[in-house]
N, C-alpha and C positions, 0 to 999 in steps of 0.2 A: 247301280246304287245298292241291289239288294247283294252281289257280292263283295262290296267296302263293308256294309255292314255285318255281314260275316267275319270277313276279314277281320273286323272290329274287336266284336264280341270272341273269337279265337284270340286274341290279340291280349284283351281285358283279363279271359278267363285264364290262362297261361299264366298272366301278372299279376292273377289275385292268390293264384297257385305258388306261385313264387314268392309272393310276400309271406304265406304262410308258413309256408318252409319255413323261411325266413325268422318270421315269429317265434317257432317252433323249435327251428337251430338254436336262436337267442334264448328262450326260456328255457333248454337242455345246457346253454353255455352257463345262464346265470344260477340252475339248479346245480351243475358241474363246479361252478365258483363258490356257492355257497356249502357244499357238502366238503369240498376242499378246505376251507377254511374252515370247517367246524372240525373238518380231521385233521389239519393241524394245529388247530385250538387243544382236540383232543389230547395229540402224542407230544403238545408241550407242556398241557397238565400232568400228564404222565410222565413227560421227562423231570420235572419238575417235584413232582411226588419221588418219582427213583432220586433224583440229585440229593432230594431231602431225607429219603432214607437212608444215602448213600453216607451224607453228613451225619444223620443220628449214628447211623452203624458205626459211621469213625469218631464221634466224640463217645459212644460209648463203649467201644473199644477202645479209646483213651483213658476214659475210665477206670478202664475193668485193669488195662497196664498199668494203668497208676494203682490202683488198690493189692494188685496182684503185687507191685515191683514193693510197696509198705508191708505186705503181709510177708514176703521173701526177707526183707527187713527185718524185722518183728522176729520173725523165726534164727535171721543170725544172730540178732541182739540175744532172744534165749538159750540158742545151745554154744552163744559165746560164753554167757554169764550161766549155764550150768556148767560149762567147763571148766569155766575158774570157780564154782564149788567143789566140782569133782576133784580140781587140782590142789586144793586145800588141807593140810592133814585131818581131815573132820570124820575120818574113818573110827574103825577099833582092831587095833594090832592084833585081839584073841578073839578067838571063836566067843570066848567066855571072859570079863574082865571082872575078877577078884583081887583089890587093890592091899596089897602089903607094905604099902610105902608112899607117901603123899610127895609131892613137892614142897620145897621150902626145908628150914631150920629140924631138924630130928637128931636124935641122940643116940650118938654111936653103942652099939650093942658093947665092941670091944674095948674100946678109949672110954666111955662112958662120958665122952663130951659132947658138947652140941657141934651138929655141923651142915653146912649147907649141902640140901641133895638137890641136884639141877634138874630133876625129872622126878617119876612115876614108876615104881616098880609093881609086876604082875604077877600071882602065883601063876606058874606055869609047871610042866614038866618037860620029859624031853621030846613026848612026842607029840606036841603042842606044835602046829603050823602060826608064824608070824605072818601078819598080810599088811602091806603096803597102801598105809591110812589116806593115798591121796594121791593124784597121778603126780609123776615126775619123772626125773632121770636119777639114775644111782651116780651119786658120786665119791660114796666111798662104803667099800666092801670087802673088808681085812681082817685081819690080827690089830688089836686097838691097846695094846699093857692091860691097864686094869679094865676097860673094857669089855676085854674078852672080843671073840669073833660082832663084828661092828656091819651094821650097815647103814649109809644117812642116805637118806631121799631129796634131793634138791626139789621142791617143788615151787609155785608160783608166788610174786608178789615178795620175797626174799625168806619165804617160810621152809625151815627145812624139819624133819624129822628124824630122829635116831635110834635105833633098835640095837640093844647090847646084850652082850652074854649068852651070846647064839649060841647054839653046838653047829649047825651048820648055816653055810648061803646060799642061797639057791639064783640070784641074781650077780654080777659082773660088773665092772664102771663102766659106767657111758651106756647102759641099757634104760630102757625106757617102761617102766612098769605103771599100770593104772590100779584107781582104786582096789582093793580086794585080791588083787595079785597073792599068789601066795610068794614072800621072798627068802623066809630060812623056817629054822625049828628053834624055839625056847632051849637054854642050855643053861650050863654052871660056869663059864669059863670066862675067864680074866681075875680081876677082883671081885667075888661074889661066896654068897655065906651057903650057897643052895640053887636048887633049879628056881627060872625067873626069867622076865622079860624087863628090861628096864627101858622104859622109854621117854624119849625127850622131845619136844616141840620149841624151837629157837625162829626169829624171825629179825633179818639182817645181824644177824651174831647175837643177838640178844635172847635170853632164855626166859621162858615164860611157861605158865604152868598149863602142862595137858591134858588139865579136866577140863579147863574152860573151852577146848578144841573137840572133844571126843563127844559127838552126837548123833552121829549116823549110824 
């Protein structure tokens, strides 16, 4: 009897030993379970913060390419539309402009009749540099009769400009001169009473007067 009750109590104490484990296992499983789930509660708030940054980062980098790609804009739209001023004869032919001759109706020194001048004439001399009132291409650059040594500026919008009575040219057809270019020297030659730049401002063949151009 007294060794069953041994037996017993070995018996009891092992299985009380074993439920504890047990217990022990279980509250390490359900501490393991619950630290689990709060680190991946964690690293999906975290995924979820980076996803959200990830989205702010690209909408605001959408942004910034949208504003950048307006301002790239902005910036063609201005040096499109400063090019077409620059293209415009809105220059001045002389270093120095001293007007001897207006456009319109004036009266012939030597006929002593009235007669239409299609331009603007400049005192000049001969060693007077002409410059090229406005970007274009040269498209003519010769001996002109009364003229004298000629060069016209094809420029933009169907405006062209005319420089007469050069002594020399310094530019060729089909070249490309901008603003301020220098293109010949003031001269006496062709029909002309004296040294002089005569200049003329036309747009699509139509002649118009070159004070209302001469601003820059």
């Amino acid at each position: 009897m007294l060794n069953k009750l041994k037996e017993l109590k070995k018996y009891y104490c092992h299985s009380h030993l074993y439920i504890i484990v047990f217990l022990f296992l279980g509250y390490m499983a359900f501490q393991y379970h619950c630290e689990h789930k709060r680190l991946t509660d964690i690293v999906r708030s975290y995924d979820a913060i980076i996803s959200n940054f990830k989205d702010n980062t690209k909408l605001y980098q959408e942004k910034l390419d949208e504003v950048i790609d307006h301002h790239n804009k902005m910036l063609y739209i201005c040096d499109s539309l400063t090019n077409i001023m620059d293209s415009l004869p809105l220059g001045s032919p002389l270093d120095t402009l001293a007007v001897s001759s207006n456009y319109g109706s004036r009266k012939n020194k030597s006929t002593q009749k009235w007669e239409y001048h299609p331009g603007m004439d400049f005192l000049a001399d001969w060693r007077d540099t002409i410059y090229a009132t406005g970007h274009g291409i040269i498209e003519v650059s010769h001996y002109n009769s009364g003229y004298g040594r000629t060069i016209v500026i094809d420029h933009v919008n169907g405006y062209k400009s005319r420089y007469a009575h050069l002594t020399r040219c310094f530019v060729k057809r089909g070249e490309s001169v901008k603003r301020g270019d220098p293109i010949g020297i003031a001269g006496n030659t062709g029909n002309s009473r004296g040294y002089h730049l005569h200049y003329e401002v036309s747009r699509y063949g139509k002649l118009t007067d070159p004070k209302k151009y001469i601003i820059l």
